[in-house]
Backbone as CSV, one residue per row, in Angstrom:
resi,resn,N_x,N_y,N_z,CA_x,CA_y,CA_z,C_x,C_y,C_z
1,UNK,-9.254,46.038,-10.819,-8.363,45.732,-9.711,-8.135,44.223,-9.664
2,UNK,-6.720,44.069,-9.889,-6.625,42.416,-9.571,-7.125,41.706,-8.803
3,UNK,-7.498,40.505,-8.297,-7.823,39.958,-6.989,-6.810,39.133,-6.157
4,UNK,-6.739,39.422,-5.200,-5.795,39.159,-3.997,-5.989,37.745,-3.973
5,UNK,-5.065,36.847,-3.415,-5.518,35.386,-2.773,-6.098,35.725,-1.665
6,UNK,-6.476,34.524,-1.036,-6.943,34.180,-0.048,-6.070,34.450,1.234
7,UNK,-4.854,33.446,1.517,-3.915,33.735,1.615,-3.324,34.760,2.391
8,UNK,-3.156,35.530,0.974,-2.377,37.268,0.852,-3.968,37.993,1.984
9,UNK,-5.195,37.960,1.942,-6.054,38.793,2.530,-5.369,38.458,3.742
10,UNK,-5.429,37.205,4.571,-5.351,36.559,6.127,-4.046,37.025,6.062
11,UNK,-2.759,37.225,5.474,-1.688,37.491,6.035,-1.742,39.008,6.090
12,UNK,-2.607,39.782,5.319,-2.410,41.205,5.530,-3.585,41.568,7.339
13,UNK,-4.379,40.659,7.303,-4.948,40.640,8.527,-4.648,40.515,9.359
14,UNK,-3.523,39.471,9.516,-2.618,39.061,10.557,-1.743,39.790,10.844
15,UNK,-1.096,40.880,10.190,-0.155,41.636,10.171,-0.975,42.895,10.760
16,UNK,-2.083,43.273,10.331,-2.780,44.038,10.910,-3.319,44.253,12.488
17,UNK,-3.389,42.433,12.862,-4.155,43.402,14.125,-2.574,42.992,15.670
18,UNK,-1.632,42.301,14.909,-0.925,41.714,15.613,0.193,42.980,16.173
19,UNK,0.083,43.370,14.765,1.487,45.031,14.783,0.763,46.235,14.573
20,UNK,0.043,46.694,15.521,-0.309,48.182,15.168,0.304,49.210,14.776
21,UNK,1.652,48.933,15.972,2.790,49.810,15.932,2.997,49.845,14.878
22,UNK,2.776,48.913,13.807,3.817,49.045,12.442,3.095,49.897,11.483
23,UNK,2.412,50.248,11.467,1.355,50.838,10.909,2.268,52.277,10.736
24,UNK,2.425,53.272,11.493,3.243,54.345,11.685,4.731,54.186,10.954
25,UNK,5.437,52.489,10.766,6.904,52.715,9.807,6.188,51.973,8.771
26,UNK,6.413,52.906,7.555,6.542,52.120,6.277,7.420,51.320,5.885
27,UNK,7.117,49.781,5.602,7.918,48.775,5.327,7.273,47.714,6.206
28,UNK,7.326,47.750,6.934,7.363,46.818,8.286,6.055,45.950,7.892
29,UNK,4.851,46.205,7.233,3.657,45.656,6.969,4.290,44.369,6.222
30,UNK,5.150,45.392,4.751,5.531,43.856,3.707,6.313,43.097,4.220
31,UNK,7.422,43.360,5.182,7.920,42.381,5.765,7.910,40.891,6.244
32,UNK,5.826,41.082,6.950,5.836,40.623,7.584,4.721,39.743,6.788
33,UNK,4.380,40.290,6.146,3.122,39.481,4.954,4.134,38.812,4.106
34,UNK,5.209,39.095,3.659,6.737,38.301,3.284,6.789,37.035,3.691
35,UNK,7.262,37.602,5.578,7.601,36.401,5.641,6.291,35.235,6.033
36,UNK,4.936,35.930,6.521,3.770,35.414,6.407,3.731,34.188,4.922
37,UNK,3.530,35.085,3.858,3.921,33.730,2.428,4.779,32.742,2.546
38,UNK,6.084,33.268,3.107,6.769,32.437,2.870,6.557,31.151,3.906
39,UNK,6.239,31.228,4.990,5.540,30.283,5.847,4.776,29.430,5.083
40,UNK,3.812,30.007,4.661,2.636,29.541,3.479,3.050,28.403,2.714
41,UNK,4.307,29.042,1.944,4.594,28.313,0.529,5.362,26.957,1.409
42,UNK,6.426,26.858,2.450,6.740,25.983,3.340,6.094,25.161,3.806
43,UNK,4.865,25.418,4.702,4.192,24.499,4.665,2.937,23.942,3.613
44,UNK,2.916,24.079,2.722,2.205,23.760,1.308,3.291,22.337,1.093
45,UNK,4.620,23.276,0.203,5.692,22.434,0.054,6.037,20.905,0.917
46,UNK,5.710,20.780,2.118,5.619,19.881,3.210,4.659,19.028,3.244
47,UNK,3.525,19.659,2.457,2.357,19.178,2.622,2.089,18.361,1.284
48,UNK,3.228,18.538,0.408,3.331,18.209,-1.099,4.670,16.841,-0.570
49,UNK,4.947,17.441,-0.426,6.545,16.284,-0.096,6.157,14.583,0.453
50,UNK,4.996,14.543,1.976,4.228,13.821,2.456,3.377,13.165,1.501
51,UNK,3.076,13.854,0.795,1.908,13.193,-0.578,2.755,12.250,-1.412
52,UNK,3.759,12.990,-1.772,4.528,12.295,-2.979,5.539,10.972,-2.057
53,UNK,5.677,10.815,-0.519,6.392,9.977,-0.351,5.391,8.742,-0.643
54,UNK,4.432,8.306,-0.733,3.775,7.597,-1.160,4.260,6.862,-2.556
55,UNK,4.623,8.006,-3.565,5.431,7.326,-4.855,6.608,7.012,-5.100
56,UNK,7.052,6.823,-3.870,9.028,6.753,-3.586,8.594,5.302,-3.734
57,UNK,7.622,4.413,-3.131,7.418,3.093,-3.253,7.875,2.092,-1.887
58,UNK,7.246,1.259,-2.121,7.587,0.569,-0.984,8.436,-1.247,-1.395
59,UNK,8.623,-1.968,-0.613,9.032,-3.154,-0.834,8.071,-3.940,-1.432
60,UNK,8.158,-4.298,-2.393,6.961,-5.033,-2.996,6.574,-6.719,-2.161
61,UNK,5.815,-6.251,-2.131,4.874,-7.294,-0.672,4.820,-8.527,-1.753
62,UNK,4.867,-9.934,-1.224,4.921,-11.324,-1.607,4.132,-12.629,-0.412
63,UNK,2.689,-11.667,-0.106,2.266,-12.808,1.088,2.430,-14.098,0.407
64,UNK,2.407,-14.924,2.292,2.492,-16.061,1.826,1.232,-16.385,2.883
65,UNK,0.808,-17.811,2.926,-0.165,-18.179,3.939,0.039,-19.389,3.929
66,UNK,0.250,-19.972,4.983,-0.177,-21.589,5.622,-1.377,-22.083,5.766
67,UNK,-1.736,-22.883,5.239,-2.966,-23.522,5.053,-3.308,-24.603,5.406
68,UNK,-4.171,-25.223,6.614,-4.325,-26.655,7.331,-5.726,-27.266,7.019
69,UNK,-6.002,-28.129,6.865,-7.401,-28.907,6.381,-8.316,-28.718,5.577
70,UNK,-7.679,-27.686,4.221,-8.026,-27.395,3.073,-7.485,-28.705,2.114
71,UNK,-8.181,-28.822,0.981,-7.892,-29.410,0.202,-7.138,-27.881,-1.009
72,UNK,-6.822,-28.613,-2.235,-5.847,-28.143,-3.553,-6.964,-27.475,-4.001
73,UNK,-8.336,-27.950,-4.183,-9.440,-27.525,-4.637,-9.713,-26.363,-4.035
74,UNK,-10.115,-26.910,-2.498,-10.467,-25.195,-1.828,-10.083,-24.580,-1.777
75,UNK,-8.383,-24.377,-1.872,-7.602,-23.173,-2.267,-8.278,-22.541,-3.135
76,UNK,-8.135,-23.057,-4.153,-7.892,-22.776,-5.273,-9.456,-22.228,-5.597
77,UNK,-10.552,-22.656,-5.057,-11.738,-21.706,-5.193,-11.799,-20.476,-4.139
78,UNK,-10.820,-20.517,-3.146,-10.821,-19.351,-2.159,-10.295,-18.379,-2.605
79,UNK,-8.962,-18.563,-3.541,-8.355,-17.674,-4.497,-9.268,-17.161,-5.738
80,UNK,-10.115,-17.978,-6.201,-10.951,-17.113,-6.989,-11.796,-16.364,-6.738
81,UNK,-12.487,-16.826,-5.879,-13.786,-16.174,-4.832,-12.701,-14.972,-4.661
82,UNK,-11.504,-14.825,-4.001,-11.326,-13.668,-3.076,-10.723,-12.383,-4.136
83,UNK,-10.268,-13.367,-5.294,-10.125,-12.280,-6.871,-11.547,-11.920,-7.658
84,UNK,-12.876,-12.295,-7.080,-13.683,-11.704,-7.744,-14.424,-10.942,-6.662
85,UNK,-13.888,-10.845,-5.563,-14.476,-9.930,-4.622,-13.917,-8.539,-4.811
86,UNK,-12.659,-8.698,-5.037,-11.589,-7.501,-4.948,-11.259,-7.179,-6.774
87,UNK,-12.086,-7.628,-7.681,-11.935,-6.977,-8.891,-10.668,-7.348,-9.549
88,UNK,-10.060,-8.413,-9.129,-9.088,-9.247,-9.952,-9.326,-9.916,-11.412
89,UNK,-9.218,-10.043,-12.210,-9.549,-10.770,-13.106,-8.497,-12.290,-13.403
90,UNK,-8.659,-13.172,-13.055,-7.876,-14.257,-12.722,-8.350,-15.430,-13.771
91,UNK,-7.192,-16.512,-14.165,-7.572,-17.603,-14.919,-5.930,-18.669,-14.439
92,UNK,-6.594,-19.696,-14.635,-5.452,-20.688,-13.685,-4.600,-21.327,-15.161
93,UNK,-2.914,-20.850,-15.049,-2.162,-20.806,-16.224,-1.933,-21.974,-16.351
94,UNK,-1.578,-22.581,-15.358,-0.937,-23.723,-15.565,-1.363,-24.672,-14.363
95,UNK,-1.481,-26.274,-13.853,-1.941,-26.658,-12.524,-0.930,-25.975,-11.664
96,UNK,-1.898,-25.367,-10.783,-1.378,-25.419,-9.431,-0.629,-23.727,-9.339
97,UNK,-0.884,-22.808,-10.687,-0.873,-21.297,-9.933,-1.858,-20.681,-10.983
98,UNK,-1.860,-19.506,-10.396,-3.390,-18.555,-10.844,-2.755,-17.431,-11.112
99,UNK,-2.851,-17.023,-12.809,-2.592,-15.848,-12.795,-3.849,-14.824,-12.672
100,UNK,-3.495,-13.770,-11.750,-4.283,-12.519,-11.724,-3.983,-11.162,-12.295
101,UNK,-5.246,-10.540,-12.498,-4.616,-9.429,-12.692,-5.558,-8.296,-12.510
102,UNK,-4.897,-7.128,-12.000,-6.075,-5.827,-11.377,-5.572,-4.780,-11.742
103,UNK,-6.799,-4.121,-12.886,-6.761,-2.769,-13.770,-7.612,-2.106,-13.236
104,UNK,-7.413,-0.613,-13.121,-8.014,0.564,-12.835,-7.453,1.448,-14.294
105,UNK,-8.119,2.370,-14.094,-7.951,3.469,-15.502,-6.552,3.836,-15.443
106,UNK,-5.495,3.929,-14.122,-4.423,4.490,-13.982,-3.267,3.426,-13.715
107,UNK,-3.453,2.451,-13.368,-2.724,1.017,-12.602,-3.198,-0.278,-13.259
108,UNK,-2.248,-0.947,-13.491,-2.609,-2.241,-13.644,-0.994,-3.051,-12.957
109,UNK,-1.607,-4.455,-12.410,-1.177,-5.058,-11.984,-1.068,-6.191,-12.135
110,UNK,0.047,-6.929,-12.093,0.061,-8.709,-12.688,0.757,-9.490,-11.368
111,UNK,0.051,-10.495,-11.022,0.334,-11.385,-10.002,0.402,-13.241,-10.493
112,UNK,1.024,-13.868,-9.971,0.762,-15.206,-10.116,0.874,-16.339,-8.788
113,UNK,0.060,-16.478,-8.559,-0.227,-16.965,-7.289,-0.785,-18.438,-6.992
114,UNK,0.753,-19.086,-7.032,0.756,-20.777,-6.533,0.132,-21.211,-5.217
115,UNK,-0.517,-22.329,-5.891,-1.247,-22.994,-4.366,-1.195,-24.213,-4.523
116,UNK,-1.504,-24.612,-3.430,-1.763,-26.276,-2.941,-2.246,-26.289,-1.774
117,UNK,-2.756,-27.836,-1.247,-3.450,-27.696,-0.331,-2.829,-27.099,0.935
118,UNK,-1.393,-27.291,1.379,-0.655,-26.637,2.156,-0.599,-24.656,2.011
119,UNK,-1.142,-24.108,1.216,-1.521,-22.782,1.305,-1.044,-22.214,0.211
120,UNK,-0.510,-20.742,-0.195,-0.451,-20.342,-1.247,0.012,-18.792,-0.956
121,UNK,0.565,-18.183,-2.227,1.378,-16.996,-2.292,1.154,-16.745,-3.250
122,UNK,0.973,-14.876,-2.822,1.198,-14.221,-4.021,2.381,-13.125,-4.710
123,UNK,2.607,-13.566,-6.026,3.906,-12.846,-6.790,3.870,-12.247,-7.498
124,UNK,4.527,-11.239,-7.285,4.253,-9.993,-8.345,5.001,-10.521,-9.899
125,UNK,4.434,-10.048,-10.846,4.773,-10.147,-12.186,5.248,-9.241,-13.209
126,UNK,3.908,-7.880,-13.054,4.312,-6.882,-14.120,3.282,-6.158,-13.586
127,UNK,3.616,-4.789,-13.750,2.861,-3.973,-13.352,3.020,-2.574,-14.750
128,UNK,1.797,-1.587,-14.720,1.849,-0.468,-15.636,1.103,0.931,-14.490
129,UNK,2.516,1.824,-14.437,2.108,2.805,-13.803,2.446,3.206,-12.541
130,UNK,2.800,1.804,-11.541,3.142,1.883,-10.657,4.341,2.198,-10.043
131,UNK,5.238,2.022,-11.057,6.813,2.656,-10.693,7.726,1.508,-10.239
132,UNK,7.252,0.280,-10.645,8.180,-0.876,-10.045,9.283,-0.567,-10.424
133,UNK,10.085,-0.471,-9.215,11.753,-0.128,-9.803,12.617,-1.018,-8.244
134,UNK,13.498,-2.172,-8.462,14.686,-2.508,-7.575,13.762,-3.050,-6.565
135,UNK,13.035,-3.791,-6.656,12.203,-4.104,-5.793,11.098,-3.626,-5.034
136,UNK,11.221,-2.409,-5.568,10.029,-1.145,-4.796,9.127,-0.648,-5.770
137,UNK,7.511,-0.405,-5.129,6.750,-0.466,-6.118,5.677,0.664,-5.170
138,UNK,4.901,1.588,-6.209,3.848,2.008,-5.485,2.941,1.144,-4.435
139,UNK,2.436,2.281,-3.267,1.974,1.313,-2.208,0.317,1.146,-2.514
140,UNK,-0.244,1.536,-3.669,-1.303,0.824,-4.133,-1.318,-0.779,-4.378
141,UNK,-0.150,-1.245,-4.858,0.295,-2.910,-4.912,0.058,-3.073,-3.999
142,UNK,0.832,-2.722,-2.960,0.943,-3.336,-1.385,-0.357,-3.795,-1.001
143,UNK,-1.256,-2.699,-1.067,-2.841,-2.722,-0.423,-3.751,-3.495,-1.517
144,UNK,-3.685,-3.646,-2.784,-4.490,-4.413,-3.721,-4.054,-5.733,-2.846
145,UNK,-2.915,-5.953,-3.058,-1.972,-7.342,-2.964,-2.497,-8.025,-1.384
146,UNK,-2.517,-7.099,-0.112,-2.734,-7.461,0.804,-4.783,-7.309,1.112
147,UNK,-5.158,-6.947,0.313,-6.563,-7.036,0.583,-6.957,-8.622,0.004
148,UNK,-6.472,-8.902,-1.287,-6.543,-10.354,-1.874,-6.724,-11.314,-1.149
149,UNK,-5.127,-10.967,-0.280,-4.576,-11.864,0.889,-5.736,-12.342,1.630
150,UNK,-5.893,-11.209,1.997,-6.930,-11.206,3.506,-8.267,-11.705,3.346
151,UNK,-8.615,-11.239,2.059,-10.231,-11.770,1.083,-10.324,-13.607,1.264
152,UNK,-9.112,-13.996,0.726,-8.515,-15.310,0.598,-8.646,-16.061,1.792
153,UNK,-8.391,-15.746,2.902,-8.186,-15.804,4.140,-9.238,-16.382,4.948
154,UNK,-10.148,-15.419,4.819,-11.560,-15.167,5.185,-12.187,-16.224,4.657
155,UNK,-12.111,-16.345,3.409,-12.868,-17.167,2.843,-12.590,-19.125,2.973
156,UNK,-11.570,-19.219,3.160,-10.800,-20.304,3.666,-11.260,-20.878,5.293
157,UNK,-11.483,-20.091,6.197,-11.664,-19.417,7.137,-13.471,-19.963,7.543
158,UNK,-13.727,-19.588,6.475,-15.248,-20.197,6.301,-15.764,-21.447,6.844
159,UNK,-14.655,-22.060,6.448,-14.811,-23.692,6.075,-14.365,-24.498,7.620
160,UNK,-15.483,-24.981,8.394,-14.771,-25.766,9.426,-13.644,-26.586,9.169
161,UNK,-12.871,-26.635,9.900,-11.680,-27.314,10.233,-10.264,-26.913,9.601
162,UNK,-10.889,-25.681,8.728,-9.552,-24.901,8.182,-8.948,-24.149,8.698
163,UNK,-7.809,-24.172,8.724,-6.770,-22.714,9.362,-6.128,-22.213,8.466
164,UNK,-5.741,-20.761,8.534,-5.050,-19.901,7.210,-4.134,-18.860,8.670
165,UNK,-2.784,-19.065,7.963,-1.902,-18.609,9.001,-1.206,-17.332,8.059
166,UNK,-1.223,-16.412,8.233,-0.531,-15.155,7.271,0.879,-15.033,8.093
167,UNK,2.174,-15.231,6.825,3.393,-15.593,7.078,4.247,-14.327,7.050
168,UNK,4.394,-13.453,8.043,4.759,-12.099,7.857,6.265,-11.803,7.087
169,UNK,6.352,-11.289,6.445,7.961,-11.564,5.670,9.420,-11.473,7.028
170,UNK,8.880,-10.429,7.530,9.433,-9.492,8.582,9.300,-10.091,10.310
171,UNK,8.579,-11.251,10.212,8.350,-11.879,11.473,9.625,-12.765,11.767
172,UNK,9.884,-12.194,12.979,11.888,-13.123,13.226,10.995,-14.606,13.887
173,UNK,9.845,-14.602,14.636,9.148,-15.931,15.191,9.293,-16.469,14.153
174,UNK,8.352,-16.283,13.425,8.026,-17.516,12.003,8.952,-17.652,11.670
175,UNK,9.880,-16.717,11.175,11.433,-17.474,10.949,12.163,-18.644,11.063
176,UNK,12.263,-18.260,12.610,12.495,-18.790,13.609,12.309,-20.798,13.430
177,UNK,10.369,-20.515,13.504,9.867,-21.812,13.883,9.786,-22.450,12.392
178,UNK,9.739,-21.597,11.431,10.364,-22.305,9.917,11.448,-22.831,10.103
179,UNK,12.923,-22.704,10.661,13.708,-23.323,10.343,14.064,-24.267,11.520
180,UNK,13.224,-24.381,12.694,13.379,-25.263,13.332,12.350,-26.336,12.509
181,UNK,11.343,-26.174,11.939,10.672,-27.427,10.982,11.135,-27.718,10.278
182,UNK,12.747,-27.066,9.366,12.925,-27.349,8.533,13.934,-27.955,9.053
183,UNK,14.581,-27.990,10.035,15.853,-28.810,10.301,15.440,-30.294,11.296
184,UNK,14.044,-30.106,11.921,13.036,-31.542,12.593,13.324,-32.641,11.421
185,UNK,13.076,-31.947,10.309,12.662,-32.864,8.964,13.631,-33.624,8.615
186,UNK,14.754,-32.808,8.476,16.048,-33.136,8.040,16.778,-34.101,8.477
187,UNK,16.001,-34.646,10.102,17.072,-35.996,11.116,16.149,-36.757,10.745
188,UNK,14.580,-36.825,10.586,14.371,-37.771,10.528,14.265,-38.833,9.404
């Protein structure tokens, strides 16, 4: 005898104690174990759809951070410190940016991330696996990319008299008070 799903048992159960009446017309049982599956396979399908929006991708994230009473140096060891916390493998290409980069068995990721003592950003480069396409990239980047950030942060953060300001892309304030600094500058 074949074996039934799981499933198929609970929908013939459900059909059982809900419709007695039906019991007496033949038909009426498969009907309803029918449309019982088909419920099933719907919400499965839904439950598959939610999973996979994850690989539609997101805007590929480019923090930036403001940085006050750090030196070029302490950056630049806060950025390493915060790439060997988070499994980056990093080496400084050229003065003054750091290329990184973060492999898993399924993902790899390439960043290059300029600093100075005024603060530092990170830029995406090349990625394998992730689906970078038109600016949108799996949201594993996002979260590697923004844990770095934050590692970085912290560690900066450490240091009396430092401040680390995270520059939201999407913030209309900072905007805002960016281009009123940038136009202060400009009269004088």
């Amino acid at each position: 005898m074949p074996s039934v799903p799981f499933f198929m048992k609970k929908a013939h159960c459900f059909a059982e104690k809900i419709t007695p009446a039906f019991r007496r017309q033949p038909g009426k049982e498969i009907v309803i174990m029918k449309k019982a599956l088909l419920l099933t396979a719907a919400l499965a399908a839904a439950a598959m759809m939610s999973g996979c929006m994850a690989f539609m991708g997101q805007d590929i994230l480019s923090p930036e951070e403001k940085v006050t009473g750090a030196s070029a140096a302490r950056v630049k060891d806060a950025i390493m410190s915060g790439c060997r916390n988070r499994e980056w493998s990093c080496t400084e290409d050229s003065a003054g940016v750091i290329r990184a980069v973060h492999t898993t068995p399924k993902f790899q990721a390439v960043v290059d991330i300029p600093y100075s003592s005024s603060g530092f950003m990170i830029n995406y480069v090349s990625s394998i696996g992730l689906g970078a396409k038109n600016g949108r990239i799996h949201l594993k980047y996002n979260h590697w990319v923004n844990n770095l950030r934050s590692d970085v942060e912290k560690d900066l953060l450490r240091q009396n008299g430092v401040t680390a300001v995270y520059v939201h892309p999407l913030d209309p304030l900072a905007a805002d008070q960016q281009e009123a600094g940038d136009s202060g500058s400009e009269e004088e």
